[in-house]
GUSELUM-22807 format. One record per residue (C-alpha): x negated, y negated, z; residue number from 1. Coordinates in Angstrom, 2 decimals, decimal comma. Layout:
// residues N
- u / v / w / pos
- X / Y / Z / NUM
...
***
This chain:
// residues 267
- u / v / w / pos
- 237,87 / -38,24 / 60,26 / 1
- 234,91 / -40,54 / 60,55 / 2
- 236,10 / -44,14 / 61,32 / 3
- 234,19 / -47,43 / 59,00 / 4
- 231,20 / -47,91 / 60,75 / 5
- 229,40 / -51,63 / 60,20 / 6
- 225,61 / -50,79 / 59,22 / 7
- 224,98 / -54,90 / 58,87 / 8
- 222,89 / -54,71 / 61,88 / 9
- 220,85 / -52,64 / 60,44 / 10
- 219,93 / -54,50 / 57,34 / 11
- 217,14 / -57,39 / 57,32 / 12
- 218,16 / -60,68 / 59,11 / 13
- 219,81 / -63,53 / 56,91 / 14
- 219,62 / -67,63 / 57,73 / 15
- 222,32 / -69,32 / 59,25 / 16
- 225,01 / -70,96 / 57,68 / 17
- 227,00 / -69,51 / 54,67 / 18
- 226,00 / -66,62 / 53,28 / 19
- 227,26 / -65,04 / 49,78 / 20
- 226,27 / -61,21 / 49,34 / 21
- 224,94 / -59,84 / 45,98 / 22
- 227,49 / -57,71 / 44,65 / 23
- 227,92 / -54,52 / 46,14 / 24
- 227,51 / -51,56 / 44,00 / 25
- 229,47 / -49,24 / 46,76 / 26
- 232,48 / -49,30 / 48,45 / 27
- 233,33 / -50,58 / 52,04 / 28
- 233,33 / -47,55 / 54,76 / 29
- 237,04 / -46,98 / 55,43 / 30
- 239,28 / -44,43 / 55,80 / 31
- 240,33 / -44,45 / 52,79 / 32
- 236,75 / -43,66 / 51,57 / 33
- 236,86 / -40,52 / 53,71 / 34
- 239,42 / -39,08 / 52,42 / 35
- 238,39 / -39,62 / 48,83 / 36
- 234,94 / -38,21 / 49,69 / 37
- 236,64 / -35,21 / 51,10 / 38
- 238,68 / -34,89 / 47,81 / 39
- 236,34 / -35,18 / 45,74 / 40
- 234,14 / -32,38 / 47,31 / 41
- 236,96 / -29,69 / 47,13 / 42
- 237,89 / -30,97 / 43,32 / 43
- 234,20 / -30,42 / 42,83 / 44
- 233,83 / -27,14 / 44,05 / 45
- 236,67 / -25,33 / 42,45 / 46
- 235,91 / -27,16 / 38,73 / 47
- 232,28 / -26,09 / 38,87 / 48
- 233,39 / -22,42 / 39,94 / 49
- 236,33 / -23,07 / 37,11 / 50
- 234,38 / -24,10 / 34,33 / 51
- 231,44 / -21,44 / 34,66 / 52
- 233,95 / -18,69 / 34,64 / 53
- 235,60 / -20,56 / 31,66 / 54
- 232,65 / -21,44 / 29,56 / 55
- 229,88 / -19,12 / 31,13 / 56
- 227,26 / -20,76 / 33,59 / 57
- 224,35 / -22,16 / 31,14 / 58
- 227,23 / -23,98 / 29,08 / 59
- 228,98 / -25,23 / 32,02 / 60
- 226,08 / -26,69 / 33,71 / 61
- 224,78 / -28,69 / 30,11 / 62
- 228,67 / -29,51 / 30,17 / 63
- 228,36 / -31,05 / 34,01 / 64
- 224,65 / -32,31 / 33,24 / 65
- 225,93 / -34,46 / 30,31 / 66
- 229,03 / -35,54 / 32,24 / 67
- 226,73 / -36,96 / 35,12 / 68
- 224,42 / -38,42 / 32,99 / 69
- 226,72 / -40,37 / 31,42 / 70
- 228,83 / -41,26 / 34,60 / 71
- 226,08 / -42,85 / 36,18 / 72
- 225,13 / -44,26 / 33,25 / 73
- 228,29 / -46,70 / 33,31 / 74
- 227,60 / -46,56 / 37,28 / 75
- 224,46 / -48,92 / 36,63 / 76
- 225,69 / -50,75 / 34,22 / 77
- 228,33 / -52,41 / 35,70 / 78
- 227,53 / -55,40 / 37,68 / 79
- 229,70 / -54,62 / 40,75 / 80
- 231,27 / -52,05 / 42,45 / 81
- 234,40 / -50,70 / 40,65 / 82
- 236,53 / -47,95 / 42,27 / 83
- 237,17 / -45,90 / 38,90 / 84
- 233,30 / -45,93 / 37,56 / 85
- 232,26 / -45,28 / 40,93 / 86
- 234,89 / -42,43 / 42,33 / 87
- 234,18 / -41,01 / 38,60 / 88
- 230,26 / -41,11 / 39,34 / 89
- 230,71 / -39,38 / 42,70 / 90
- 232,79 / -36,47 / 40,80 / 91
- 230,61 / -35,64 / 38,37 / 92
- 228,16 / -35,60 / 41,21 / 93
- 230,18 / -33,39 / 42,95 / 94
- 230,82 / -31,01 / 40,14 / 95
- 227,06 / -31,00 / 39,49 / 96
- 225,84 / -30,67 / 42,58 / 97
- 227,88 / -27,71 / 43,62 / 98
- 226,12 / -26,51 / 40,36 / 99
- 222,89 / -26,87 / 41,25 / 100
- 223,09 / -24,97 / 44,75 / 101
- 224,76 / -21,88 / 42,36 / 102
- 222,23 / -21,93 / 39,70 / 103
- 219,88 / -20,92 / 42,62 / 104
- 221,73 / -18,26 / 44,38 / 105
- 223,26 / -16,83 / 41,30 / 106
- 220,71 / -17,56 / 38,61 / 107
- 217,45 / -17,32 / 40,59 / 108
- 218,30 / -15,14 / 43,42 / 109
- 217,08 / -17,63 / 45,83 / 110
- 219,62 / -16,91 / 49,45 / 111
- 221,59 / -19,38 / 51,01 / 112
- 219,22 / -18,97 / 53,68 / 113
- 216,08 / -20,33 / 51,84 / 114
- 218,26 / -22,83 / 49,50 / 115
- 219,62 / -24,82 / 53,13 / 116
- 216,78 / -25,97 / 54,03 / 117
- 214,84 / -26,52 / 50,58 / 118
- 217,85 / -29,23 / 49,95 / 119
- 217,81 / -30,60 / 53,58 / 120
- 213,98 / -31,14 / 53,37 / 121
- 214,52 / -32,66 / 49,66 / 122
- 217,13 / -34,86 / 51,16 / 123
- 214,66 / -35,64 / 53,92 / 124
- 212,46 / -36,84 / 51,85 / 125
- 214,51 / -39,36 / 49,86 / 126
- 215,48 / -40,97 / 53,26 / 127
- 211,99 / -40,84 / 53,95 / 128
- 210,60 / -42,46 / 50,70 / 129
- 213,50 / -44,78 / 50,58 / 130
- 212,91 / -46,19 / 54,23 / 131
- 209,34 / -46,66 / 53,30 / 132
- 209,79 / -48,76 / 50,54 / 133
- 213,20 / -50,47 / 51,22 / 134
- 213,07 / -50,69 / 55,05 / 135
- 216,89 / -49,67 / 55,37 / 136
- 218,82 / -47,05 / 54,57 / 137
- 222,08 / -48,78 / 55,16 / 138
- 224,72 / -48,56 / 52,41 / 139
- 225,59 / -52,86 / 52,90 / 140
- 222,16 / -53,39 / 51,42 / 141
- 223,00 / -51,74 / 47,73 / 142
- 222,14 / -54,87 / 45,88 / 143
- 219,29 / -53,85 / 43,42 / 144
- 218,94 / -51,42 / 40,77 / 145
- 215,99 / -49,57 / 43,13 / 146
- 217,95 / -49,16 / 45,80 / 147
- 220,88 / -48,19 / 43,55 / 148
- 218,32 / -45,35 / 42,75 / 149
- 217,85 / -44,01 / 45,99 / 150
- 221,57 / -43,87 / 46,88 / 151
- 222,36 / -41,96 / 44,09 / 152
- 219,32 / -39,54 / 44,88 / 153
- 220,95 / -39,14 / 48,44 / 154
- 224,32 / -38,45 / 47,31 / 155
- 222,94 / -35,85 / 45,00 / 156
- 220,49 / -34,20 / 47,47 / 157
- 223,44 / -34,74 / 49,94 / 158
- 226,04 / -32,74 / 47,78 / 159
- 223,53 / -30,00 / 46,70 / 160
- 223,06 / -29,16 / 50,72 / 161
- 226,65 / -29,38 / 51,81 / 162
- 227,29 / -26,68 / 48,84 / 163
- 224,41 / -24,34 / 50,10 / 164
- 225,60 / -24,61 / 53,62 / 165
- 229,25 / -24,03 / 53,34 / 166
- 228,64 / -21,27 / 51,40 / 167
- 226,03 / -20,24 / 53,72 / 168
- 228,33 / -20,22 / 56,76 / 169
- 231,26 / -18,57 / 54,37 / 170
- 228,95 / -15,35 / 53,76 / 171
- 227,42 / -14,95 / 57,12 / 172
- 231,21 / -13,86 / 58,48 / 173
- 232,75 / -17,07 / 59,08 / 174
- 234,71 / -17,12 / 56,31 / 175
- 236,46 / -19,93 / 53,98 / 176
- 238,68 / -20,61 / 56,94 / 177
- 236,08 / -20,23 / 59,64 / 178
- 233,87 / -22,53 / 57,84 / 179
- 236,33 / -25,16 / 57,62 / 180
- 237,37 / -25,26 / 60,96 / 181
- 233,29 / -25,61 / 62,21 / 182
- 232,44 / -27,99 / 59,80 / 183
- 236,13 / -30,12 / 60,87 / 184
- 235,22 / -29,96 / 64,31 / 185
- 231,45 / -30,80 / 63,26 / 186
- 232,18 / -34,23 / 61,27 / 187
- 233,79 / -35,74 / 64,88 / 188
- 230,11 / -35,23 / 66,29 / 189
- 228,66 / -38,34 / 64,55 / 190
- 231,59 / -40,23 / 65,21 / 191
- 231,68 / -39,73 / 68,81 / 192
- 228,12 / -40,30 / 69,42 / 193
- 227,95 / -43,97 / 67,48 / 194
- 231,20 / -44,69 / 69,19 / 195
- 229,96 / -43,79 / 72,76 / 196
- 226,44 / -42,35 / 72,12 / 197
- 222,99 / -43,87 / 71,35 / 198
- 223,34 / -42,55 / 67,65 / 199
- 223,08 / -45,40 / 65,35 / 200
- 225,35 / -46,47 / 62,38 / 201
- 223,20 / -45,56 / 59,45 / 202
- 222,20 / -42,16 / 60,89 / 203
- 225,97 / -41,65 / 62,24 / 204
- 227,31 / -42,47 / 58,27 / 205
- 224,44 / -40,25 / 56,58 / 206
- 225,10 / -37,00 / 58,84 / 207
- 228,90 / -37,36 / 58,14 / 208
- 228,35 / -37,88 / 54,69 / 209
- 226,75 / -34,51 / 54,40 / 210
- 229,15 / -32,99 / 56,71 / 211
- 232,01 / -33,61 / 54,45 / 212
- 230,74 / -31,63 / 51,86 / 213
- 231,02 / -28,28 / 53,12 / 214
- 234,46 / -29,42 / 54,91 / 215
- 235,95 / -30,24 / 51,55 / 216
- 234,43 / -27,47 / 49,84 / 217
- 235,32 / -24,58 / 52,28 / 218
- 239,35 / -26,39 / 52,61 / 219
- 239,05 / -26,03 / 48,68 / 220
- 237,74 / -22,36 / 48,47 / 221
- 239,82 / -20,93 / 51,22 / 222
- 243,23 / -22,48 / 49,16 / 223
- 241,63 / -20,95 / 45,76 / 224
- 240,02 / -17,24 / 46,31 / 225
- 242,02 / -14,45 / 46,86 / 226
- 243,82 / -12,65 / 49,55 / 227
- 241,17 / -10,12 / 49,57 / 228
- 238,60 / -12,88 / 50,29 / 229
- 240,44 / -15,17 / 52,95 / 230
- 242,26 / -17,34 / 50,79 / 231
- 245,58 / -18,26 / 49,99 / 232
- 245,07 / -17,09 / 46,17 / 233
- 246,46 / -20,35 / 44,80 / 234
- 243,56 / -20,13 / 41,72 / 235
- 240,73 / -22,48 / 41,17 / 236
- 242,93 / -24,13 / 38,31 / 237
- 245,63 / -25,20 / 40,19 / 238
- 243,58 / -26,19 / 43,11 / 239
- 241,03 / -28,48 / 40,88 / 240
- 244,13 / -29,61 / 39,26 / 241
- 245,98 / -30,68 / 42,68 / 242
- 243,11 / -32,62 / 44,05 / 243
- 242,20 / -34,06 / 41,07 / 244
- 245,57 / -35,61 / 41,14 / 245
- 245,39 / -36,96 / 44,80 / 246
- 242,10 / -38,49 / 43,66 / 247
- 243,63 / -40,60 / 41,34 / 248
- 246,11 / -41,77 / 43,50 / 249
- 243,80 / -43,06 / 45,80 / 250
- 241,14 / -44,67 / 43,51 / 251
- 244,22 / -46,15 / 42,08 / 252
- 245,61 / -47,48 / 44,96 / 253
- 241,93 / -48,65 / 46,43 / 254
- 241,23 / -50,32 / 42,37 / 255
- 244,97 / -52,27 / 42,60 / 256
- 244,66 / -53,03 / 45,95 / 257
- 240,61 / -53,88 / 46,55 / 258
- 241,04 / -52,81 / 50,24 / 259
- 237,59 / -51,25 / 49,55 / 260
- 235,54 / -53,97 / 47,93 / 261
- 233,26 / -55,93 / 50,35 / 262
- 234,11 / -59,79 / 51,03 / 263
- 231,07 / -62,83 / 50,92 / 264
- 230,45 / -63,49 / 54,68 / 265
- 230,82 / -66,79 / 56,67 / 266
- 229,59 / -66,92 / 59,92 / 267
***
């Protein structure tokens, strides 16, 4: 897993003396947001793939549209980060996102092949347009309502990709399994180069980020689908249900105990 990696470097320089932070709209990088990130890509997966076969594809995706409207919604209108709104926001996100990669592949017949890189050059360009107006891409600097905007962009765009690409990898003969093991041994490759490479924090956070997708996605599928396909045939009820529970018992823990919320600075 991807250790908390400080980004304040990064960010434009401040005056001496004390220094009090806008609130932060996100949560502090630690392990604990890993694992919840991780969670909440799996839980995402299997309750898109639940609720299509449930409700049919064009009513589950108005269903998930709404749902993400209206989380992030409450995610800009509160004043400062709180675990529940935000973990919530990142769900629906999740849920949606996994969404939009299907509607592509099953509705429009576009390959996994073709949808990869239309969603990494989308992301691509958020980074790109968000660096040129905001000068920093780190996560610390989440302060204003525009940059608010492009880190919920990036999250999206990041989401949709990790979807195409872990079911990209699943249907070119890795497998669920396969899949889960590349992307697991993929994630450490960030980490290990900001630790003891040139790679920078920001870039080092971002290419995890989008790593974690797939992970969590292909860990999900390969417990859900069939024996036939892989799996362990556990069901994508039981599995959405299982990790939606662990999610909760994180988010609780991080909204009783605040380990996650960032503290004013005094040098």
């Amino acid at each position: 897993m991807v250790p908390a990696m400080s980004t304040d470097h990064l960010t434009h320089n401040r005056p001496a003396g004390h220094i009090r932070h806008a609130a932060s709209k996100v949560p502090e990088v630690t392990v604990y947001f890993w694992i919840i990130k991780v969670l909440t890509t799996g839980m995402g997966e299997t309750a898109s793939d639940f609720l299509a076969r449930l409700l049919g594809p064009i009513p589950a995706v108005g269903l998930g549209g709404m749902a993400l409207v209206a989380a992030l919604a409450v995610q800009f209108a509160v004043r400062r980060y709180v675990a529940w709104v935000y973990w919530t926001a990142i769900v629906m996100v999740s849920v949606f996102g996994t969404m939009a990669a299907d509607v592509l592949h099953v509705g429009l017949g576009v390959p996994y092949t073709l949808s990869t890189p239309f969603f990494m050059a989308a992301l691509a360009a958020v980074f790109a347009l968000w660096h040129r107006v905001e000068r920093t891409l780190s996560i610390h600097s989440i302060h204003t309502r525009r940059r608010e905007t492009f880190y919920w962009a990036a999250v999206l765009a990041t989401f949709a990709l990790g979807t195409a690409a872990g079911d990209l990898t699943a249907t070119i003969g890795l497998g669920y399994l396969g899949s889960a093991v590349l992307y697991a041994a993929a994630i450490a490759v960030p980490a290990v180069a900001h630790r003891w490479g040139s790679l920078n924090a920001v870039a080092a956070f971002w290419a995890a980020y989008v790593i974690t997708r797939p992970l969590g996605a292909s860990v999900a599928d390969w417990m859900a689908v069939g024996h036939g396909r892989g799996g362990l045939g556990l069901g994508l009820g039981p599995v959405t249900l299982s990790w939606t529970v662990a999610i909760l018992g994180f988010v609780g823990y991080l909204a009783v105990s605040r380990r996650d919320v960032r503290r004013d600075i005094t040098p």
